[in-house]
N, C-alpha and C positions, 0 to 999 in steps of 0.2 A: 101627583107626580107625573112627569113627562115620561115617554118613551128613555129619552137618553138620560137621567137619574135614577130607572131604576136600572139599565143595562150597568150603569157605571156601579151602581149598590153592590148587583149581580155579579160586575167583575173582582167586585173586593173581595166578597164573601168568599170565593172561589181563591183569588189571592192566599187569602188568611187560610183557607183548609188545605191548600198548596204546602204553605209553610208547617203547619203542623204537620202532615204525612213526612216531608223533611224532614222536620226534628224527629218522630218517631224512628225512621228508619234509620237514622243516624244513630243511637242513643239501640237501636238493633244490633247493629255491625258493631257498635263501638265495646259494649261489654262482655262479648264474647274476641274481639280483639285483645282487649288487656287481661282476661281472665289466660289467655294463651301465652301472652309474650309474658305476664308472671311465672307460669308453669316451664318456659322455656327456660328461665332465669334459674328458677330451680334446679333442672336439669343439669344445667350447665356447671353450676354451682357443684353438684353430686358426683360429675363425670371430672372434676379436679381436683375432688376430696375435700373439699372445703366443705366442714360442719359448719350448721347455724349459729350462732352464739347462744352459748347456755349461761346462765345464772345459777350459782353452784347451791344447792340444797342445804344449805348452812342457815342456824338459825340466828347468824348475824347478819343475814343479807335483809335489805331492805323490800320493799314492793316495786321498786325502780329497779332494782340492781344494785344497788350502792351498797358498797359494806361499810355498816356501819360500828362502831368498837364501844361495845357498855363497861363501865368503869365499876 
């Protein structure tokens, strides 16, 4: 191999470990962003009184939710 194939091998390699440090730090930021903006949703959600939706403890309700009617 020449001087300039392996500089060029060289610059890939370094490319390629460019973009992975990339995707890691993104993939950093990113799941402590949406774990936030979820919690803030919440909040917000609790500061208008708005409960979650419940599924009522009835032993006609389905595993989805659905009420379902036994004959």
């Amino acid at each position: 191999m020449t001087f300039r194939e392996q500089f060029a091998s060289g610059v890939g390699v370094l490319g390629l470990a460019l973009d992975a440090v990339i995707a890691l730090a993104s993939m950093v930021v990113a799941v402590p962003v949406a774990f936030v903006v979820g919690e803030a949703g919440k909040d917000r959600a609790r500061v208008r009184g708005q409960a979650p939706t419940a599924v009522a403890p009835e032993s006609s309700t389905h595993d989805l939710g659905t009420v379902v009617t036994y004959r």
